[in-house]
C-alpha positions, 0 to 999 in steps of 0.5 A: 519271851518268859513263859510266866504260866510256871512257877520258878521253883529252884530245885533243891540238890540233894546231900550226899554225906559219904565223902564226909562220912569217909573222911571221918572214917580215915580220921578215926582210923589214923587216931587209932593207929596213932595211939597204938603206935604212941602207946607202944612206943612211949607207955600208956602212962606217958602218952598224952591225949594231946600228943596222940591228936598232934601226932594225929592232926585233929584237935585234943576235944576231937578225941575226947568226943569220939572215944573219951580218953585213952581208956576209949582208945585201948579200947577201940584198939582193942575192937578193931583188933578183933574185928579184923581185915578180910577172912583171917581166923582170929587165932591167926590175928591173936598171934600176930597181935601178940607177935608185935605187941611189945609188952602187954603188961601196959594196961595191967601195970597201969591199972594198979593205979589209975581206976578208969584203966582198971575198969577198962581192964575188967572190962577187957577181961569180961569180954573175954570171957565172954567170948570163951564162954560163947566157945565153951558152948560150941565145943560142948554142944558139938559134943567135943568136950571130956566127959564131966567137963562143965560148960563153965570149967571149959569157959574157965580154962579157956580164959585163963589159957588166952589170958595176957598174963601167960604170954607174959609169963612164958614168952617174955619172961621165960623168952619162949617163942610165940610159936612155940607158946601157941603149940603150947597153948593149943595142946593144953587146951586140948588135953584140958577139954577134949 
């Protein structure tokens, strides 16, 4: 017998969004891993957005909408470059990126001619500044710069000693190794701020 005296509701289930949300997580991350590999291996110049998303297995309009373009994934490389896995120092991950980066002239060279690189490249250079200056302040407000040294003067020296270009310089023109390049570096900083 049907007990009519209760209404016959169908219960609603509820969505759960996380394995979604996963998949667009590992597809985001294999873009990214695509494109760095491509832009190592083949230039930046040479890479298209459409081999990057066949290499990738998503569509061409999938990469434009996450990240814009090529400029957007240098710089989501970029981010997760420094975001870095677990409690590793950011000299440590620095290193090891310069280690395996086979040329990082790529972006400056391209950026002499393509105006949506050159901004990206400021871009980069602005963030790094930044992130020198917010170094600069620790050293200063620790007490540990050199008398007469101004906050700005130490945020300079620490964006020009961590520019791209002086890896470029000394380790693969000069053929310096990054290990030492990295003593290098750390012992004019020192005697430039301490």
């Amino acid at each position: 017998m049907i007990d009519r005296s209760r209404p016959d509701v169908k219960r609603k289930r509820s969505y759960d969004a996380s394995r979604r949300r996963e998949q667009a997580r590992q597809s985001r991350s294999r873009i990214i891993d695509t494109a760095e590999r491509m832009f190592l291996r083949d230039g930046y110049s040479s890479t298209t957005v459409q081999a990057i998303a066949v290499s990738a297995s998503v569509s061409a309009d999938t990469i434009y909408k996450s990240f814009g373009g090529k400029p957007g994934l240098i710089r989501a490389i970029r981010d997760r470059a420094l975001e870095g896995e677990g409690p590793v120092p950011a000299e440590r991950r620095s290193d090891e990126i310069q280690e395996r980066e086979s040329d990082p002239r790529a972006i400056r060279d391209v950026a002499a001619s393509d105006g949506e690189v050159r901004a990206l490249r400021d871009e980069l250079d602005a963030d790094r500044l930044s992130r020198m200056t917010d170094n600069a302040r620790r050293l200063r407000d620790a007490g540990h710069l050199r008398a007469g040294v101004s906050l700005a003067q130490a945020a300079d020296t620490l964006w020009t000693y961590s520019s791209p270009e002086l890896y470029d310089l000394l380790v693969l023109r000069r053929g310096w190794t990054p290990q030492c390049y990295g003593r290098y570096i750390a012992d004019a900083m020192i005697n430039a701020l301490l």
